[in-house]
MARTI-240169 format. One record per atom (N, C-alpha, C): residue in three letters; atom name; x, y, z. Coordinates in Angstrom, 1 decimal, padded with zeros to 4 digits. Example, Ala and Ser with C-alpha at 12.3 -4.5 7.8 and 13.67 -1.06 7.14 Angstrom:
residues 2
ALA;N;013.2;-005.7;007.8
ALA;CA;012.3;-004.5;007.8
ALA;C;013.2;-003.3;007.8
SER;N;012.8;-002.2;007.1
SER;CA;013.7;-001.1;007.1
SER;C;012.9;000.0;007.9
//
This chain:
residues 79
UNK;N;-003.7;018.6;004.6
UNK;CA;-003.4;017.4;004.0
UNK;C;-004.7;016.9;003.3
UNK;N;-004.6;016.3;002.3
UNK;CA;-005.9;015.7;001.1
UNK;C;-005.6;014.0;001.3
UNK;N;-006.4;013.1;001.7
UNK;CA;-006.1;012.0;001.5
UNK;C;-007.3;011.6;000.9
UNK;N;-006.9;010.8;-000.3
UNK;CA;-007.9;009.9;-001.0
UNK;C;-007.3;008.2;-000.9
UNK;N;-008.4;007.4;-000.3
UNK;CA;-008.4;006.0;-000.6
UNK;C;-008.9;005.5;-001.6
UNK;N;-008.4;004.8;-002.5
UNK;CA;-009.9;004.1;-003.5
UNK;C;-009.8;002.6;-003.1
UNK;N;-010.9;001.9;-003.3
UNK;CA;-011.0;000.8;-003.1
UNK;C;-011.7;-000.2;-003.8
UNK;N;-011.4;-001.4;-004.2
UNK;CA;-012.4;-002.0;-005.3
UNK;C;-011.7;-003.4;-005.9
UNK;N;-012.0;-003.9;-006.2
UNK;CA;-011.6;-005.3;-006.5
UNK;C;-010.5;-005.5;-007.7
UNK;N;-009.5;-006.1;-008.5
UNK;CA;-008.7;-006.0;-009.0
UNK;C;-009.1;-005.8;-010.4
UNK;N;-009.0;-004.8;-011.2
UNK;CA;-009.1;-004.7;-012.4
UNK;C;-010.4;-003.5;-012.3
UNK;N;-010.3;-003.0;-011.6
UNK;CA;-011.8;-001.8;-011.2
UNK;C;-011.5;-000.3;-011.6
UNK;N;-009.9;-000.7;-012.1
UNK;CA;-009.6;001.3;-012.4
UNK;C;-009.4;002.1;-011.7
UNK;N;-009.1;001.4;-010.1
UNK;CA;-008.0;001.7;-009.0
UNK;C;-006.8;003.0;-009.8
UNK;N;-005.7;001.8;-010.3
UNK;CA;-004.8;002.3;-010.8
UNK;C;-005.3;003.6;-011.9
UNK;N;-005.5;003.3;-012.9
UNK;CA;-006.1;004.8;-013.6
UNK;C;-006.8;005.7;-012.9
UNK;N;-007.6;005.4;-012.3
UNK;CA;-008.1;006.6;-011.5
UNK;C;-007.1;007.5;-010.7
UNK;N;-006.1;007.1;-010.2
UNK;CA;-005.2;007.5;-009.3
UNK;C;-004.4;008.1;-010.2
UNK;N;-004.4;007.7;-011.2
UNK;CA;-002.9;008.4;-012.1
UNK;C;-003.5;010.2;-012.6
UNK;N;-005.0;010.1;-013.0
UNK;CA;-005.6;010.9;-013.1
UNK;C;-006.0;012.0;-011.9
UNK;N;-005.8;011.7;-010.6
UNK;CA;-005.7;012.6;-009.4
UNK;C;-004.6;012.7;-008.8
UNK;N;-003.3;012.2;-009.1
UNK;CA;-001.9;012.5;-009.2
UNK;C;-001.7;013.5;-010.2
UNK;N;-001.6;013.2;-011.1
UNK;CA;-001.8;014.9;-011.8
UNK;C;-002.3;016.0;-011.7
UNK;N;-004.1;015.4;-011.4
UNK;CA;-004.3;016.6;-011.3
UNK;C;-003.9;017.5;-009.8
UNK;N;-004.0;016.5;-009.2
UNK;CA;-003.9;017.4;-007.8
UNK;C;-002.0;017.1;-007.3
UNK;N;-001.1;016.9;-008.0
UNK;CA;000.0;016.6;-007.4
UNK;C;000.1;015.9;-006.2
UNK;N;-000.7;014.9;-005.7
UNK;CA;-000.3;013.9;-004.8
UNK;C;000.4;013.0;-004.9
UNK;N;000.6;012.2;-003.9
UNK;CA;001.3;011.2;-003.4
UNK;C;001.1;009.9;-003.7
UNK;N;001.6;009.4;-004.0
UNK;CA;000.5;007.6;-004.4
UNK;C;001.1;006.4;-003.4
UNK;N;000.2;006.7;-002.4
UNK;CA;000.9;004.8;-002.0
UNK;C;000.0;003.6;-002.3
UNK;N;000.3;002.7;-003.3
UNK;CA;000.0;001.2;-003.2
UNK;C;000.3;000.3;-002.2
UNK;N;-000.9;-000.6;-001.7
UNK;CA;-000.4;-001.6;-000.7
UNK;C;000.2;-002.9;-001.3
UNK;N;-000.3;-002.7;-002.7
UNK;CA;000.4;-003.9;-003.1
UNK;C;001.3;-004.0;-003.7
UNK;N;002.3;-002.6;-003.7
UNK;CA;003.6;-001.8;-003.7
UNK;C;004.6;-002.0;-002.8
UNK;N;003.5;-001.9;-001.4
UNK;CA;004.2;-001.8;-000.3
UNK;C;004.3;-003.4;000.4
UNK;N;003.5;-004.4;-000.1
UNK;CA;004.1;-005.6;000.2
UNK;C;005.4;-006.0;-000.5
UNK;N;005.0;-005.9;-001.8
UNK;CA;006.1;-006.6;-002.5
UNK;C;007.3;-006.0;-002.0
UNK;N;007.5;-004.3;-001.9
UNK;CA;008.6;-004.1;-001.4
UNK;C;009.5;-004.6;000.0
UNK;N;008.3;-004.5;000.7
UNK;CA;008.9;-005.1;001.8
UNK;C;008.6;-007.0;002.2
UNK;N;008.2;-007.7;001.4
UNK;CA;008.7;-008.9;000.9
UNK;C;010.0;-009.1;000.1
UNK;N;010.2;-008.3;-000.7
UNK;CA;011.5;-008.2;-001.6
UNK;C;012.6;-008.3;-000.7
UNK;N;012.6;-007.0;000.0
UNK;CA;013.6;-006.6;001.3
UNK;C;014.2;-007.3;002.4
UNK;N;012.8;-008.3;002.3
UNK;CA;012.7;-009.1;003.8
UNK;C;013.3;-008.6;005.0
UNK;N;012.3;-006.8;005.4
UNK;CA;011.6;-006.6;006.6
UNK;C;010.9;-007.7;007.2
UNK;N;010.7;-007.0;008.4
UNK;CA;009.8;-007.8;009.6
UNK;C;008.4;-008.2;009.2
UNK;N;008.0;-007.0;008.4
UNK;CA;006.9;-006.9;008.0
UNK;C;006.6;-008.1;006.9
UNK;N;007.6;-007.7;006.1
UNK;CA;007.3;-008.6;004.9
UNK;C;007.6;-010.3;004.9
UNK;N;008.3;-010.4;006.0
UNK;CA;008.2;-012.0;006.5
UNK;C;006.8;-012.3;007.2
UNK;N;006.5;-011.9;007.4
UNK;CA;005.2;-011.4;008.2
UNK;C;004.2;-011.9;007.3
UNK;N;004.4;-011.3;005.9
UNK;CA;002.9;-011.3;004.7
UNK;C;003.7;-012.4;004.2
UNK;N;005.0;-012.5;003.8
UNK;CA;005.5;-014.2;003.2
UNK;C;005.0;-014.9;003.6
UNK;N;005.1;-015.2;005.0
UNK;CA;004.8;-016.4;005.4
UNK;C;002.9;-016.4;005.5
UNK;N;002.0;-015.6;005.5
UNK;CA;001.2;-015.7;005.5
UNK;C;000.2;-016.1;003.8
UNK;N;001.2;-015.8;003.2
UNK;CA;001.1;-015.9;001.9
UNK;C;001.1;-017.0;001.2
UNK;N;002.1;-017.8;002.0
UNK;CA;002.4;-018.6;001.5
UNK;C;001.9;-019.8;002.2
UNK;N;001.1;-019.8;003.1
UNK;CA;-000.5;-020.6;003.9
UNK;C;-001.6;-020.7;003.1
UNK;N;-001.3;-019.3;001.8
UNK;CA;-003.2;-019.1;001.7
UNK;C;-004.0;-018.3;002.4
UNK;N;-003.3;-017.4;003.4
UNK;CA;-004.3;-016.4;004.2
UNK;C;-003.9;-015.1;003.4
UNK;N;-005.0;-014.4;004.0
UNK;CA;-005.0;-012.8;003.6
UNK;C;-004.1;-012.2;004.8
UNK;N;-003.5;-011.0;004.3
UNK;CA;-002.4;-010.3;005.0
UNK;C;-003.9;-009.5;005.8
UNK;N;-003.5;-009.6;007.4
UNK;CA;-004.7;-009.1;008.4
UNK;C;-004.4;-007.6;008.3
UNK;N;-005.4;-006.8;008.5
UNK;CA;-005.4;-005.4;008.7
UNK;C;-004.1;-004.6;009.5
UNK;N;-004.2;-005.3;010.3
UNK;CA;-003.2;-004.5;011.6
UNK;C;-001.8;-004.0;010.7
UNK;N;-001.6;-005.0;009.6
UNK;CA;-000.3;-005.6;009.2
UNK;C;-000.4;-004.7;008.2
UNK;N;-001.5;-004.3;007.4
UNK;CA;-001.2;-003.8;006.2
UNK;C;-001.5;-002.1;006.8
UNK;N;-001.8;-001.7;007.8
UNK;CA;-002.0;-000.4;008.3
UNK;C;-000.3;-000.1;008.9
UNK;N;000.3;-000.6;009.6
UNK;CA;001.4;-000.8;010.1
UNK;C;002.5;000.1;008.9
UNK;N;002.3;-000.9;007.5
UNK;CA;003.1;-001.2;006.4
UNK;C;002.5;000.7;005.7
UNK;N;001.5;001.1;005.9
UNK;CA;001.0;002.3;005.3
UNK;C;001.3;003.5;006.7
UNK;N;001.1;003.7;008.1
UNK;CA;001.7;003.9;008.8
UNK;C;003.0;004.8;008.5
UNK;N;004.2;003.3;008.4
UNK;CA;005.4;003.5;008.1
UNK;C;005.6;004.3;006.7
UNK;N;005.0;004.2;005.7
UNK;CA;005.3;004.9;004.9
UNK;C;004.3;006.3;004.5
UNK;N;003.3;006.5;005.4
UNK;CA;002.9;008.0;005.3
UNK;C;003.9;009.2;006.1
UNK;N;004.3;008.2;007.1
UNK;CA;005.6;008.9;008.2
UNK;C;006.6;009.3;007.1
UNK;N;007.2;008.7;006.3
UNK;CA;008.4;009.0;005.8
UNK;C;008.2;010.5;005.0
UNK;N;007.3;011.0;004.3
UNK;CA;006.9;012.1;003.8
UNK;C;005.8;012.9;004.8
UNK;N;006.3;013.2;006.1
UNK;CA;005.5;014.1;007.0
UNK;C;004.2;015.1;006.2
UNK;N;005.1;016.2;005.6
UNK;CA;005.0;017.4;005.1
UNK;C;004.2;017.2;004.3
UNK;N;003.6;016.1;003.4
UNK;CA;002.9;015.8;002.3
UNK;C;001.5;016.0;002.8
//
């Protein structure tokens, strides 16, 4: 299995960069801030979780956003 994280402040080339190693290498792409909105949309556990923290003014804590990546690396084992 190949895992790349990128990381970097908003507007850094995150997204382009990623579209350019999805191609080339046929990976997988998970966004975290894909995976909030979705599970805010949804209103999981999780995403009541980041609403309500969101909507204080705090940052969604680690545990919470590992949890939310977790659950969705599980769903595609094999990848």
């Amino acid at each position: 299995m190949l895992n790349f994280v990128l990381f970097g402040p908003p507007g850094a080339g995150k997204g382009t960069q990623s579209e350019k190693l999805i191609e080339k290498y046929q990976l997988i792409h998970i966004s975290t801030g894909d995976l909030f909105r979705s599970h805010i949309k949804n209103q999981t556990a999780l995403g009541q979780k980041v609403s309500a923290l969101i909507a204080e003014g705090q940052l969604v804590p680690d545990g919470i956003t590992i949890d939310m990546l977790e659950e969705e690396v599980n769903k595609t084992p094999d990848a």
